[in-house]
VEXZADO-462967 format. One record per residue (C-alpha): residue number from 1; chain; residue in one letter; x, y, z. Coordinates in steps of 0.001 Angstrom, whole numbers, plus 500000, padded with zeros to 6 digits. Layout:
// residues N
kolro:NUM vexmar:A lodren:A xx:X yy:Y zz:Z
...
END
This chain:
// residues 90
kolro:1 vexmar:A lodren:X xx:560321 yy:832894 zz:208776
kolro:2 vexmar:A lodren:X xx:560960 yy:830589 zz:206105
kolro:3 vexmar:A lodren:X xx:557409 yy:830358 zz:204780
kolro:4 vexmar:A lodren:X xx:557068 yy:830792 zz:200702
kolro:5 vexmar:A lodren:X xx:554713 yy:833361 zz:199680
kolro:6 vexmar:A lodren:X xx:553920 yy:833326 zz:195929
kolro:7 vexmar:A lodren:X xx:552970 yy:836546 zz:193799
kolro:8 vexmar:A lodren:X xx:549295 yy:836135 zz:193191
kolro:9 vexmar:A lodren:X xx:549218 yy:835750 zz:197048
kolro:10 vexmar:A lodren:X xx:549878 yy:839688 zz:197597
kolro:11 vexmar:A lodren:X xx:548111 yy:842844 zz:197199
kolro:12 vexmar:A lodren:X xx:550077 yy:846146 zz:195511
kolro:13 vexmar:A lodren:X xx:551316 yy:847280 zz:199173
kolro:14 vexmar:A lodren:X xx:552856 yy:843866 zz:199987
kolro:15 vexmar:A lodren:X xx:555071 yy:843890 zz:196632
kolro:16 vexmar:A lodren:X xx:556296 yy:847336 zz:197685
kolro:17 vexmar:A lodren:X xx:556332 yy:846261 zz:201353
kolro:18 vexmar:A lodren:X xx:558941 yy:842934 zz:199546
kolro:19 vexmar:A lodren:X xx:561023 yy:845383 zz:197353
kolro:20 vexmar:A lodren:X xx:561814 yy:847099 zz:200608
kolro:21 vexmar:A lodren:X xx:562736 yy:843996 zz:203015
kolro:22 vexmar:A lodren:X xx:561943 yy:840605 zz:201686
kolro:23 vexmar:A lodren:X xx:559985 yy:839605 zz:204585
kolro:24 vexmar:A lodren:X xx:556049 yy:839233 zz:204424
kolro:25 vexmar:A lodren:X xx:555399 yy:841350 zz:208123
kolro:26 vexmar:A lodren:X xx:558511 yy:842575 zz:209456
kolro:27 vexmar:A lodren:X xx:557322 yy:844324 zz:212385
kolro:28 vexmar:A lodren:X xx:554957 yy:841320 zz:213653
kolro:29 vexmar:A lodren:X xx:557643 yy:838869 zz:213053
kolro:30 vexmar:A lodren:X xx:559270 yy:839521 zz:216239
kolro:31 vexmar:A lodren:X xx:556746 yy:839892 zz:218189
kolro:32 vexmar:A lodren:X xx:555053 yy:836301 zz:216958
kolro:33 vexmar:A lodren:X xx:558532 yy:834705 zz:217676
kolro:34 vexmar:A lodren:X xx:558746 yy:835982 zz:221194
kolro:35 vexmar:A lodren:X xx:554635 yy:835582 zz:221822
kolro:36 vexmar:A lodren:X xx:555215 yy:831750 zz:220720
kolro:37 vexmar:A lodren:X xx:558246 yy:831151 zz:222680
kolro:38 vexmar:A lodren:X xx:556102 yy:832500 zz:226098
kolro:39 vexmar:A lodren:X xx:553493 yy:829622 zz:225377
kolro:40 vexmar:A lodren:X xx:554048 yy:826336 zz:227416
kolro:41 vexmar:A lodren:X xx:555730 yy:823977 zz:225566
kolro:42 vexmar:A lodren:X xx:552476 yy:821736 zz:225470
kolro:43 vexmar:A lodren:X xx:550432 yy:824869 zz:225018
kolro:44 vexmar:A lodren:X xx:547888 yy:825855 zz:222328
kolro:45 vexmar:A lodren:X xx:547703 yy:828403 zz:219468
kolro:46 vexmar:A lodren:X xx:545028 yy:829010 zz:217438
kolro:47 vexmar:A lodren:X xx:544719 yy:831557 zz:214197
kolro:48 vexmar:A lodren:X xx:541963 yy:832688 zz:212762
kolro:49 vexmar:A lodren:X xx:542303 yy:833755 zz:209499
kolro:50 vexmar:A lodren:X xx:545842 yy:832028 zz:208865
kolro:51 vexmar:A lodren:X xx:545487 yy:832877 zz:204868
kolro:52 vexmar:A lodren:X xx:548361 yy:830698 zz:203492
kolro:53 vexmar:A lodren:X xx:549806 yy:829342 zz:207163
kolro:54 vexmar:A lodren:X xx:552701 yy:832255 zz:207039
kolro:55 vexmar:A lodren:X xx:552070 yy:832485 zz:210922
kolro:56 vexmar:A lodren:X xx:550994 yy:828847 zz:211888
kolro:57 vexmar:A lodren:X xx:553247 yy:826995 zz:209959
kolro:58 vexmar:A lodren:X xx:556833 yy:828486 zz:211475
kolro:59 vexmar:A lodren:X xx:555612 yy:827899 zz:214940
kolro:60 vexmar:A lodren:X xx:557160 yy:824194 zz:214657
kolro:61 vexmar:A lodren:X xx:560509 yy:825851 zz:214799
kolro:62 vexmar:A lodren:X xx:559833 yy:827934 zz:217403
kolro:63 vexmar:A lodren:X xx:557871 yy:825022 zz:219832
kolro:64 vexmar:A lodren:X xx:557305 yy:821999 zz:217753
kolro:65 vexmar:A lodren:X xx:554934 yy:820483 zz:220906
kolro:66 vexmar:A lodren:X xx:552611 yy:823338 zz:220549
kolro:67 vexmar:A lodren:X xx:549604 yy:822386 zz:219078
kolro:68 vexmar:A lodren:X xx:548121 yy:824429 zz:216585
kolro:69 vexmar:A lodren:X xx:544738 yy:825349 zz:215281
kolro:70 vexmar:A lodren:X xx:544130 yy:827634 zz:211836
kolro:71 vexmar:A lodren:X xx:540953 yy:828492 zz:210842
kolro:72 vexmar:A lodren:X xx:540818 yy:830223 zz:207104
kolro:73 vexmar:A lodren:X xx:537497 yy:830653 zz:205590
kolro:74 vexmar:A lodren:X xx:538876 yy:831582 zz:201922
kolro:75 vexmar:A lodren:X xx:538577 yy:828447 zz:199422
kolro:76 vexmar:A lodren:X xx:541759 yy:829989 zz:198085
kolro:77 vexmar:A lodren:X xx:544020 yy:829750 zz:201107
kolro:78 vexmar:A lodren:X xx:542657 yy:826793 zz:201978
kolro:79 vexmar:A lodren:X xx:543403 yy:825333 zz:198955
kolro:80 vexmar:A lodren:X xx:546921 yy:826671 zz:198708
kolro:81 vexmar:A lodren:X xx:547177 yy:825259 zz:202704
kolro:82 vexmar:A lodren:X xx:546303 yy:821386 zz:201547
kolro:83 vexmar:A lodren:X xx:548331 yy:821823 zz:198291
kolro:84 vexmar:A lodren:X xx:551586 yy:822989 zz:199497
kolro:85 vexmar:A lodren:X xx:551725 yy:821596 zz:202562
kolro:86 vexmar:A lodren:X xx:551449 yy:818127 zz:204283
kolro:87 vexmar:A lodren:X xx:549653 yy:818695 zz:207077
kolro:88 vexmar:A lodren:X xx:546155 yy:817758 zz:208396
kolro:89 vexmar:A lodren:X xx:543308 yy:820365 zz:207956
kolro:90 vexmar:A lodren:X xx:540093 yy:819426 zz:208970
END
């Protein structure tokens, strides 16, 4: 879905998961695309536990009105989140 995901991001199973199919959750992947496309385009999606954005951050593709809400209790993430990307967290 065009989202980076770094190396010390992953857990042994993911890296296999990547040698496999260099995707980060193939079988969700079309599902989330097709879930997102059903929303109204001024509708609302909110993720709890969004880690480092890999499913709120592609949704502007998919329905750039939707407004989105991503809630990540890890400092890590979070940290990652402000870093890499310009968007507004609260």
């Amino acid at each position: 879905m065009g989202v980076s995901v770094y190396d010390d991001h992953l857990i042994p199973a993911q890296r296999q998961r990547y040698q496999k199919r260099n995707v980060h959750e193939a079988e969700e992947e079309d599902i989330f695309a097709e879930l997102i496309r059903q929303l109204p385009a001024d509708g609302c999606y909110l993720n709890i536990g969004c880690a480092i954005g890999y499913y709120p951050l592609p949704r502007e593709a998919l329905a750039p009105a939707l407004t989105i809400h991503a809630v990540e209790p890890l400092a890590q993430h979070r940290a990652f989140l402000r870093r890499e990307y310009s968007l507004e967290w609260a």
